[in-house]
PAFIRO-299313 format. One record per atom (N, C-alpha, C): chain; atom name; x, y, z. Coordinates in pm, whole numbers, m for minus. Example, Ala and Ser with C-alpha at 12.3 -4.5 7.8 and 13.67 -1.06 7.14 Angstrom:
2
@kette: A	atom: N	xx: 1319	yy: m569	zz: 780
@kette: A	atom: CA	xx: 1230	yy: m450	zz: 780
@kette: A	atom: C	xx: 1320	yy: m330	zz: 780
@kette: A	atom: N	xx: 1285	yy: m225	zz: 708
@kette: A	atom: CA	xx: 1367	yy: m106	zz: 714
@kette: A	atom: C	xx: 1290	yy: 3	zz: 787
***
This chain:
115
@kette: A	atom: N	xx: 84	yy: m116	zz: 0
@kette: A	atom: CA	xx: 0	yy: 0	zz: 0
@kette: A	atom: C	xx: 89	yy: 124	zz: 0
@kette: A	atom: N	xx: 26	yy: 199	zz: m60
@kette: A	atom: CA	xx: 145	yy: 307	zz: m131
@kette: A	atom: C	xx: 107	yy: 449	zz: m14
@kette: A	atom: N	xx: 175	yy: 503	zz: 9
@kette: A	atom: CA	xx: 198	yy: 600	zz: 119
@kette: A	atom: C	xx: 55	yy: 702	zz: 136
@kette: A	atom: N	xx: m9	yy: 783	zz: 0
@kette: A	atom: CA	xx: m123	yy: 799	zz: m10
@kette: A	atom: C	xx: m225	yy: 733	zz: 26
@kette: A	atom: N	xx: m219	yy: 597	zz: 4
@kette: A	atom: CA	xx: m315	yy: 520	zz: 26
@kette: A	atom: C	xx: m344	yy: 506	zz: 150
@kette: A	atom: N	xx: m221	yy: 471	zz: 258
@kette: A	atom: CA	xx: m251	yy: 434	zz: 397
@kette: A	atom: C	xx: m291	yy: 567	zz: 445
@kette: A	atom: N	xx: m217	yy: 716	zz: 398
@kette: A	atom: CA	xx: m316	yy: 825	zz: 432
@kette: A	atom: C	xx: m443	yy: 828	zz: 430
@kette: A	atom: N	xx: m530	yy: 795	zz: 337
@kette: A	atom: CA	xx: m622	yy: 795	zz: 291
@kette: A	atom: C	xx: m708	yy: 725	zz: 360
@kette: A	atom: N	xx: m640	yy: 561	zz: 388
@kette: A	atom: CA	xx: m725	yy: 513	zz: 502
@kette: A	atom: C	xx: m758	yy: 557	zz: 623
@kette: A	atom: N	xx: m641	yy: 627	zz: 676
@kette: A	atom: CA	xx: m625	yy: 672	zz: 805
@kette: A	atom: C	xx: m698	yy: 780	zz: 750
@kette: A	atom: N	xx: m725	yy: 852	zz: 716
@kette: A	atom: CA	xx: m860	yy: 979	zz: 726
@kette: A	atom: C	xx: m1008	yy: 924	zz: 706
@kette: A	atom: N	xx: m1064	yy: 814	zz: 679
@kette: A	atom: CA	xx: m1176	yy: 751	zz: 658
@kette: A	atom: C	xx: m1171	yy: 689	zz: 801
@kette: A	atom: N	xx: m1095	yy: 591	zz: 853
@kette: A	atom: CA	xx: m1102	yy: 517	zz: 950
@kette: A	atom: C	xx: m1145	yy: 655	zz: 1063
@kette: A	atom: N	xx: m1097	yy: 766	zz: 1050
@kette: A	atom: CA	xx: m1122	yy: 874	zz: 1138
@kette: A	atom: C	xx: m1215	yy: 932	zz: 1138
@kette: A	atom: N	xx: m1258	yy: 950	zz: 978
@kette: A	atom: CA	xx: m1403	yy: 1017	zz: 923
@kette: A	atom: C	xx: m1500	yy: 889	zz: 1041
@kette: A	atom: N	xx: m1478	yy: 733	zz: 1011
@kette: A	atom: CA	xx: m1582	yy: 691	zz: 1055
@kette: A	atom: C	xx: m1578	yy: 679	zz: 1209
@kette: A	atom: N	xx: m1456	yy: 735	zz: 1282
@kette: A	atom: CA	xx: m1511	yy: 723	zz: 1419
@kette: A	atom: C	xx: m1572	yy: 801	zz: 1478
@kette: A	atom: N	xx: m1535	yy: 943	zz: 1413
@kette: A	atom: CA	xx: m1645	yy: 1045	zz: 1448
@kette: A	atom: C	xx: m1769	yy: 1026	zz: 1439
@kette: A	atom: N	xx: m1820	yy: 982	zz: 1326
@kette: A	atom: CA	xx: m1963	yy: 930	zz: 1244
@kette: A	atom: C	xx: m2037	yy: 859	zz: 1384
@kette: A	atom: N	xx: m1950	yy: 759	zz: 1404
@kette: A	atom: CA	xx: m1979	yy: 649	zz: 1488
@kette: A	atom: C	xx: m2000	yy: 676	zz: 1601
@kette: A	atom: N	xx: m1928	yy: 785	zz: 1720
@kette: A	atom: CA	xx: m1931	yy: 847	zz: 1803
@kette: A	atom: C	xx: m2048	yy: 963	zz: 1826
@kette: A	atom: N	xx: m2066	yy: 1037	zz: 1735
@kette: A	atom: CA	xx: m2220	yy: 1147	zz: 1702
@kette: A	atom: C	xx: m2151	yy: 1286	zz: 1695
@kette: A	atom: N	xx: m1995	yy: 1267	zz: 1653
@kette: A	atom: CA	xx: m1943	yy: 1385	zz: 1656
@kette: A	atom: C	xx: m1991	yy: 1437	zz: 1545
@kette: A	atom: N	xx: m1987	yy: 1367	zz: 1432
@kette: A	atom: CA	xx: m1999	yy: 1473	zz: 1289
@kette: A	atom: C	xx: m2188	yy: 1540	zz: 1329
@kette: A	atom: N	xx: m2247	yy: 1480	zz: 1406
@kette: A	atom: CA	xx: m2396	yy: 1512	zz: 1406
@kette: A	atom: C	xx: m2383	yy: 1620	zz: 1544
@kette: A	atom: N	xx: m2293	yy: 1623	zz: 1606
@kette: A	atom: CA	xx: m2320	yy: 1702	zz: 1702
@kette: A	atom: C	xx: m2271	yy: 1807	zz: 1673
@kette: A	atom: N	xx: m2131	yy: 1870	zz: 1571
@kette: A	atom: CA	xx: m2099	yy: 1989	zz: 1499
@kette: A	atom: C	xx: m2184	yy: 2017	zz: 1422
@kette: A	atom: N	xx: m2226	yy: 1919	zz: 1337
@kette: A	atom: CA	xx: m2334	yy: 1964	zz: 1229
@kette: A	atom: C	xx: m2466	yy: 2026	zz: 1295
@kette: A	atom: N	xx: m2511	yy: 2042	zz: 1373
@kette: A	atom: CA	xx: m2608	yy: 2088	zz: 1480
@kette: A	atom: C	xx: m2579	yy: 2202	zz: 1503
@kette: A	atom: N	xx: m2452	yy: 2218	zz: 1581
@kette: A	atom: CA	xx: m2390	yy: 2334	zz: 1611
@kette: A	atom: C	xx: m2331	yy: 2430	zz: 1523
@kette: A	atom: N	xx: m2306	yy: 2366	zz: 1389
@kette: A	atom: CA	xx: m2229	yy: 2514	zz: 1303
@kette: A	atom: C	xx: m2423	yy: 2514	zz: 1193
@kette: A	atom: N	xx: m2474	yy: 2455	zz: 1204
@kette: A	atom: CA	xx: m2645	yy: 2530	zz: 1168
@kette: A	atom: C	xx: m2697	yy: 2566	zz: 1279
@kette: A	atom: N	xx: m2698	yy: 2559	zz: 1382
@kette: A	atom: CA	xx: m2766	yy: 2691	zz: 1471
@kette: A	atom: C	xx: m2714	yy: 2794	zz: 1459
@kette: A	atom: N	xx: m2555	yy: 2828	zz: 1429
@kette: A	atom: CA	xx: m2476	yy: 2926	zz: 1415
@kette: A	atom: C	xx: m2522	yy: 2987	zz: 1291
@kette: A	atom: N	xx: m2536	yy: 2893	zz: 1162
@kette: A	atom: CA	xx: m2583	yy: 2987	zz: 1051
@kette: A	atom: C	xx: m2702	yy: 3053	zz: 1113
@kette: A	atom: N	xx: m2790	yy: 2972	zz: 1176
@kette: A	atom: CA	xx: m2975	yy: 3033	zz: 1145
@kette: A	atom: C	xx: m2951	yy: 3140	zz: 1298
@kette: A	atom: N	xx: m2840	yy: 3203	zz: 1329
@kette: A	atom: CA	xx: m2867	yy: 3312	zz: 1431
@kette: A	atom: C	xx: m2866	yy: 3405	zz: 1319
@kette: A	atom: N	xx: m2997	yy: 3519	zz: 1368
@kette: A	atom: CA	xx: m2994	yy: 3617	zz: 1302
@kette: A	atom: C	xx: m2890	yy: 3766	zz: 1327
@kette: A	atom: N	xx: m2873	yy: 3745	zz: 1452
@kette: A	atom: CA	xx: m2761	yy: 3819	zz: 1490
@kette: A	atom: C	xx: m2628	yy: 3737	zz: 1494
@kette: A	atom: N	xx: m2539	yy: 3752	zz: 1435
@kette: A	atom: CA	xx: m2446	yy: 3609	zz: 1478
@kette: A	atom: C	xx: m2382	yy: 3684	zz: 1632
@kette: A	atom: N	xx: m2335	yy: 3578	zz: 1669
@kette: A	atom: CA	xx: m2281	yy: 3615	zz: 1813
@kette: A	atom: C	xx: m2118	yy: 3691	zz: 1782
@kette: A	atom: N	xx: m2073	yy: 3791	zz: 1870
@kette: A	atom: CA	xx: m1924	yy: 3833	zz: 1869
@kette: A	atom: C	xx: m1828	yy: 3741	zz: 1865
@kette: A	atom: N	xx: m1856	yy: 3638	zz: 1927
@kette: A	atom: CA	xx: m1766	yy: 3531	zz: 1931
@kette: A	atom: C	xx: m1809	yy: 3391	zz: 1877
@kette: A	atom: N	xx: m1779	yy: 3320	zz: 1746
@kette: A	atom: CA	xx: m1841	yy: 3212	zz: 1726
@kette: A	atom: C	xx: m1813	yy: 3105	zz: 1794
@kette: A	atom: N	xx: m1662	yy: 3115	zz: 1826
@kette: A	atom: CA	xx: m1608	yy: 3000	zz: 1888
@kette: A	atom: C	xx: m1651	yy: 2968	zz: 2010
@kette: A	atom: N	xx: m1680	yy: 3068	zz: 2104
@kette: A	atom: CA	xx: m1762	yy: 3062	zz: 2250
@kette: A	atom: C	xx: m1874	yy: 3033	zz: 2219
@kette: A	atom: N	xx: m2009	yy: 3080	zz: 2122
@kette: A	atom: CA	xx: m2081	yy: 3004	zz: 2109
@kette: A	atom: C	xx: m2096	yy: 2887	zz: 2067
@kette: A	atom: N	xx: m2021	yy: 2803	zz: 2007
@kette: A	atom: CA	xx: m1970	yy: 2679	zz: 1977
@kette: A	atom: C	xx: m1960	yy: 2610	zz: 2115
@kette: A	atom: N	xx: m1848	yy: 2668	zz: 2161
@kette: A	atom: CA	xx: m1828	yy: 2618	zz: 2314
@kette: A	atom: C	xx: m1957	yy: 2566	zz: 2411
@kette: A	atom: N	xx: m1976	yy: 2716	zz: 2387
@kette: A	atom: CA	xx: m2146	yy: 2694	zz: 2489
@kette: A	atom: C	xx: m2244	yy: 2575	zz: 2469
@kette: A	atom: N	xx: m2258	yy: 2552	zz: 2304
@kette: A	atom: CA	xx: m2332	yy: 2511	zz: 2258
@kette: A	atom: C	xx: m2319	yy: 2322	zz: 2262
@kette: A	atom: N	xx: m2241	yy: 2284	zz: 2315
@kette: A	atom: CA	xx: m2126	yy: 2155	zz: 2286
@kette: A	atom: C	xx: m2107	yy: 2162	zz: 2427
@kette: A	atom: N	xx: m2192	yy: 2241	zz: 2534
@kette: A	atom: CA	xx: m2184	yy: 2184	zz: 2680
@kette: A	atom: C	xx: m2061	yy: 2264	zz: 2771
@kette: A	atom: N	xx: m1949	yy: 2302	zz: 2701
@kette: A	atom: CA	xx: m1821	yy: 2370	zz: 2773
@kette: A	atom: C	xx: m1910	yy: 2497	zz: 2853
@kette: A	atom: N	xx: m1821	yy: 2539	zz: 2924
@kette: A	atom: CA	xx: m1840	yy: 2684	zz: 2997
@kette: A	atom: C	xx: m1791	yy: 2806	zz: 2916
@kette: A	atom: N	xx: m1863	yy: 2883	zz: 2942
@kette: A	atom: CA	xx: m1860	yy: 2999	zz: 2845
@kette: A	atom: C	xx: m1675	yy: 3041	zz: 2901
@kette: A	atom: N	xx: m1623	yy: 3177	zz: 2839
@kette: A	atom: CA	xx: m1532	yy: 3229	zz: 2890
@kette: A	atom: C	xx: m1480	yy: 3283	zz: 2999
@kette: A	atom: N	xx: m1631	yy: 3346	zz: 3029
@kette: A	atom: CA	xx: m1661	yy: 3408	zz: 3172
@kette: A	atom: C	xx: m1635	yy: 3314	zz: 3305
@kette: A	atom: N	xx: m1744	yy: 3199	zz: 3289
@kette: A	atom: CA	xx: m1744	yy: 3085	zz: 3372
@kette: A	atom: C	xx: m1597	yy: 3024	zz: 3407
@kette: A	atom: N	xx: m1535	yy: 2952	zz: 3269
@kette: A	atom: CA	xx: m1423	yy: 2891	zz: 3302
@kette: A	atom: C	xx: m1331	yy: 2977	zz: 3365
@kette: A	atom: N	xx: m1321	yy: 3098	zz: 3343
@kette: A	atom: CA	xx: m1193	yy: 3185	zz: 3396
@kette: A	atom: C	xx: m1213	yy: 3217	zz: 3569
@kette: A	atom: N	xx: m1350	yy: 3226	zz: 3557
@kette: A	atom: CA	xx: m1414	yy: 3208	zz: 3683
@kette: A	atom: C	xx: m1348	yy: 3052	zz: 3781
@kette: A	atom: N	xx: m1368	yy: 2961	zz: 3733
@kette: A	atom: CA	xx: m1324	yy: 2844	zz: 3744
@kette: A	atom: C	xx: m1223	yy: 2803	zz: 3803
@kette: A	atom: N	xx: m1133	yy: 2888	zz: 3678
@kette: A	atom: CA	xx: m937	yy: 2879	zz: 3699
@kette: A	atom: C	xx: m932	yy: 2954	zz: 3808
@kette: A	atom: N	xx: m995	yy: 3077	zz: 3839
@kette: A	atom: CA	xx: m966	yy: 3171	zz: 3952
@kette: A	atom: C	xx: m973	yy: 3082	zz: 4085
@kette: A	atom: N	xx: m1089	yy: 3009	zz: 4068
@kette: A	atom: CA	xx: m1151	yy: 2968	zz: 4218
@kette: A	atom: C	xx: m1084	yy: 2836	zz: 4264
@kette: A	atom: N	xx: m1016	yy: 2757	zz: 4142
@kette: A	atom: CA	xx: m906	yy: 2679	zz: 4134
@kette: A	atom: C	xx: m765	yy: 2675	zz: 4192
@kette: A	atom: N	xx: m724	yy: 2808	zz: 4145
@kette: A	atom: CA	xx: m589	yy: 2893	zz: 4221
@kette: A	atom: C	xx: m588	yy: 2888	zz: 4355
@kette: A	atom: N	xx: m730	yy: 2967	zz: 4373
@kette: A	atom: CA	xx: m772	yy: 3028	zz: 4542
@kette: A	atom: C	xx: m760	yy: 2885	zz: 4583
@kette: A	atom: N	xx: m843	yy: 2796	zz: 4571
@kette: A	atom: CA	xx: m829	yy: 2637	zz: 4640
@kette: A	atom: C	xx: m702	yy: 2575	zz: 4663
@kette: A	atom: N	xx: m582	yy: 2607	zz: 4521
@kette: A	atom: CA	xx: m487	yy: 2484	zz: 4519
@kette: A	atom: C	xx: m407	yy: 2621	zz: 4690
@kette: A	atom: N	xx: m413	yy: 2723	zz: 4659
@kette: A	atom: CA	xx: m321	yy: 2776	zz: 4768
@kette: A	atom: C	xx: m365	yy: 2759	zz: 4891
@kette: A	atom: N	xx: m492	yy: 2730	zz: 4968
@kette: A	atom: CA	xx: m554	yy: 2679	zz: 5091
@kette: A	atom: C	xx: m472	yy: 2525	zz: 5088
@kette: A	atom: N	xx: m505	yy: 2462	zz: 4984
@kette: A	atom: CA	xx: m459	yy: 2353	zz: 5034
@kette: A	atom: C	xx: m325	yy: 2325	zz: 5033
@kette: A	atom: N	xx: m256	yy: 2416	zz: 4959
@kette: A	atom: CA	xx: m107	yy: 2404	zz: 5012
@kette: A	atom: C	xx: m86	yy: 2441	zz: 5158
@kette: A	atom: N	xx: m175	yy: 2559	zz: 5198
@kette: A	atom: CA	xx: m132	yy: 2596	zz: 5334
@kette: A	atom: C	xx: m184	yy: 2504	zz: 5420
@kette: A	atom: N	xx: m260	yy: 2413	zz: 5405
@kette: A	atom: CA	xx: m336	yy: 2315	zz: 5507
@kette: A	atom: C	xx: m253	yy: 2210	zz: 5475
@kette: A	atom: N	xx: m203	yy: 2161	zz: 5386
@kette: A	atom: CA	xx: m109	yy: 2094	zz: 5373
@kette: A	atom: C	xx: 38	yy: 2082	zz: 5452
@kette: A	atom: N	xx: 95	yy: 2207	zz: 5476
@kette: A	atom: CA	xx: 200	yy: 2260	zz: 5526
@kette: A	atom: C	xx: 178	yy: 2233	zz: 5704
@kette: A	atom: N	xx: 43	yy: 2307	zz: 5719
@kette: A	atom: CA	xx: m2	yy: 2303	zz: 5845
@kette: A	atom: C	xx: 55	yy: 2154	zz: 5911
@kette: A	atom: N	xx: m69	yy: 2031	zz: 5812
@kette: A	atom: CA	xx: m39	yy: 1906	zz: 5835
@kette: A	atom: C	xx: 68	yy: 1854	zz: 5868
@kette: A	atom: N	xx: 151	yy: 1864	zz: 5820
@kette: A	atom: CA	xx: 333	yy: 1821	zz: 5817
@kette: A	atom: C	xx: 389	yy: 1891	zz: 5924
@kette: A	atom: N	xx: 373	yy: 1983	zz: 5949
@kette: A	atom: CA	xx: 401	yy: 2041	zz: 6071
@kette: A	atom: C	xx: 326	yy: 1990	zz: 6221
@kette: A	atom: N	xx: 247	yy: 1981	zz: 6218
@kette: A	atom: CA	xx: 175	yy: 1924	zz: 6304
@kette: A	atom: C	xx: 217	yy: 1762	zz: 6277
@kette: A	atom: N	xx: 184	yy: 1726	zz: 6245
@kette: A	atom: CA	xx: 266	yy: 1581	zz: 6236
@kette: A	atom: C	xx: 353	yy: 1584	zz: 6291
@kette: A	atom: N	xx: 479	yy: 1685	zz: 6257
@kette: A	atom: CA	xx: 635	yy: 1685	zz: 6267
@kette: A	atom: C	xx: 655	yy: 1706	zz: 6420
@kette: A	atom: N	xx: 503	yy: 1775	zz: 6499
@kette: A	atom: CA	xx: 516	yy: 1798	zz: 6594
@kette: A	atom: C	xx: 471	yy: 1733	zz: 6729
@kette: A	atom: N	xx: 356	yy: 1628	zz: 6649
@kette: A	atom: CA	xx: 345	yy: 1530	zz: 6731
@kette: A	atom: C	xx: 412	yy: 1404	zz: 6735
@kette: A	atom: N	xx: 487	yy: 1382	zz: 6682
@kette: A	atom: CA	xx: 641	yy: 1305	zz: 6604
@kette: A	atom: C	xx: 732	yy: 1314	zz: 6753
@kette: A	atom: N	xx: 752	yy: 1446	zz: 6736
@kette: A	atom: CA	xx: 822	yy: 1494	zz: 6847
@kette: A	atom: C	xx: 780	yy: 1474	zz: 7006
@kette: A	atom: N	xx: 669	yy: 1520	zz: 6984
@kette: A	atom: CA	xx: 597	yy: 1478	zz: 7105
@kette: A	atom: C	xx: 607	yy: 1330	zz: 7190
@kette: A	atom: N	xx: 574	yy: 1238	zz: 7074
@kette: A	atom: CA	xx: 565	yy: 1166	zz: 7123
@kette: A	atom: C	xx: 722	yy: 1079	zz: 7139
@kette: A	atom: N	xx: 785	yy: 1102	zz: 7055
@kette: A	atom: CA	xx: 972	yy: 1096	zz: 7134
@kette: A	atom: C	xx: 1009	yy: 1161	zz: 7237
@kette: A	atom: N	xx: 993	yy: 1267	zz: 7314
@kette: A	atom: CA	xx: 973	yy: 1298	zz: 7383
@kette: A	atom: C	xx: 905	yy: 1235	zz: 7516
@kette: A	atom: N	xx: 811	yy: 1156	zz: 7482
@kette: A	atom: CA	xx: 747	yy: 1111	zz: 7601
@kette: A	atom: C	xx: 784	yy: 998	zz: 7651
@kette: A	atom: N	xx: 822	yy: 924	zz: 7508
@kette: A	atom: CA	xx: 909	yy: 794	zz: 7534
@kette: A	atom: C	xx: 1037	yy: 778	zz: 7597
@kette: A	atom: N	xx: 1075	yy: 874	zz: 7570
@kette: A	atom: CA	xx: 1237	yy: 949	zz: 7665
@kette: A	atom: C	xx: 1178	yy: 923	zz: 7805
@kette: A	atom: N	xx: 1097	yy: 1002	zz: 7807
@kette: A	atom: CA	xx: 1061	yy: 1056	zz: 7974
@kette: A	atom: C	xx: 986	yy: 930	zz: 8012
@kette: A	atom: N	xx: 909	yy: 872	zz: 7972
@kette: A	atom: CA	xx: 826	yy: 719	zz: 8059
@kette: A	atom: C	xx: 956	yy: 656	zz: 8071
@kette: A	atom: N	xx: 1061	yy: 595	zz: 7949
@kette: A	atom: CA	xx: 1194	yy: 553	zz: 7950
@kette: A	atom: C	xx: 1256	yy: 576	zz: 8104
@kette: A	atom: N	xx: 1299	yy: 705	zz: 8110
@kette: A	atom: CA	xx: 1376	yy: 747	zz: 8214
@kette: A	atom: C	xx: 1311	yy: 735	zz: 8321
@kette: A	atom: N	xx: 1184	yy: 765	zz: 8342
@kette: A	atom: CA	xx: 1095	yy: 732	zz: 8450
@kette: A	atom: C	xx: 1110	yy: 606	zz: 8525
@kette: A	atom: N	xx: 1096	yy: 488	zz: 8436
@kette: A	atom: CA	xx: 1096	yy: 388	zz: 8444
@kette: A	atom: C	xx: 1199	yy: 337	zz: 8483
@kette: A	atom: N	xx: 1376	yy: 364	zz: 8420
@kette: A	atom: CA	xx: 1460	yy: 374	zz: 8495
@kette: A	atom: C	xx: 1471	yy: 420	zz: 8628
@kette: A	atom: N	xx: 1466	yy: 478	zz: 8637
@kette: A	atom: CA	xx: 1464	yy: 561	zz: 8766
@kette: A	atom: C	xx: 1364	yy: 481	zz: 8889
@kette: A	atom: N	xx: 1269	yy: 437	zz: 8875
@kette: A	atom: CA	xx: 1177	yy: 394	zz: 8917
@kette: A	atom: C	xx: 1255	yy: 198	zz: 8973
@kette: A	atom: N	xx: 1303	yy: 142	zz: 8838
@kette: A	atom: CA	xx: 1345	yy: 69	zz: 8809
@kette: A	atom: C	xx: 1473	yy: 45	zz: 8963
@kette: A	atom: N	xx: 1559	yy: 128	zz: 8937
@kette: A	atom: CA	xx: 1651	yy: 166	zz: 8976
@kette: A	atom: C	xx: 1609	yy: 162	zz: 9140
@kette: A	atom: N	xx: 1503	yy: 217	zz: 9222
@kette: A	atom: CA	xx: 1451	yy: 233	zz: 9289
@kette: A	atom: C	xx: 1408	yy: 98	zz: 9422
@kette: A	atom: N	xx: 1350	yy: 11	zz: 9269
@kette: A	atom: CA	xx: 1315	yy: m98	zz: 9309
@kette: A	atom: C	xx: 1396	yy: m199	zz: 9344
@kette: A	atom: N	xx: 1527	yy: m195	zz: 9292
@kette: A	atom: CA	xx: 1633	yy: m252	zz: 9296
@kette: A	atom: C	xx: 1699	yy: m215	zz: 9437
@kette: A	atom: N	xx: 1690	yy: m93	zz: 9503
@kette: A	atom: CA	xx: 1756	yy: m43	zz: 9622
@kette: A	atom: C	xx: 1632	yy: m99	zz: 9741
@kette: A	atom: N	xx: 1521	yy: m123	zz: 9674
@kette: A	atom: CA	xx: 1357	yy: m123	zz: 9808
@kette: A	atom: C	xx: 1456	yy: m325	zz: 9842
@kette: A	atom: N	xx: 1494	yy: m359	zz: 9712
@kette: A	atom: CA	xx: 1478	yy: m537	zz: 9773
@kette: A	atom: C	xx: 1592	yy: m551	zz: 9821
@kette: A	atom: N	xx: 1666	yy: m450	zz: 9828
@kette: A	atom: CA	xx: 1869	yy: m491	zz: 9908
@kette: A	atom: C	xx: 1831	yy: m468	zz: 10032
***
């Protein structure tokens, strides 16, 4: 098969997955509502967008904004976490020291009560 040819397939095999999928029927929908507006819209491509389910321009940017604001809370609650962790980490080495030594000591104690 000669180099054209396998092109050729490969654009049909593609033509038909769209077909098959409801893409070619779901543009075709969408670029004739676009003809039959009597005003066309400022932006075709956003109405496209809109029209095909996406969020307008407004919305998504809206989106990304409220996205940002989120990922930086959760970095700081994140940070929080690890710290607090890091600090009950500590804590609790700390305590093990001290029951440890306690216990020595205590230990130690008991050893002098039976002489």
């Amino acid at each position: 098969m000669g180099h054209k040819e396998e092109k050729e397939a490969k654009k049909e095999a593609f033509r038909k997955y769209l077909e098959s999928n409801g893409i070619v029927d779901a543009l075709t929908k969408v670029l004739v509502a676009l003809y039959e507006q009597n005003d066309k819209p400022s932006s075709a491509l956003e109405f496209i967008q809109e029209r095909l389910g996406g969020p307008s321009v407004a919305v998504y940017n809206k989106l990304q904004s409220e996205m940002a604001d989120l990922q930086v809370k959760y970095d700081e609650l994140l940070a929080t976490h690890k710290e607090t962790c890091k600090e009950l980490e500590e804590l609790k080495n700390s305590h093990i020291i001290t029951v440890t030594s306690t216990k020595d000591t205590t230990d130690d104690a008991d050893e002098n009560d039976k002489l």
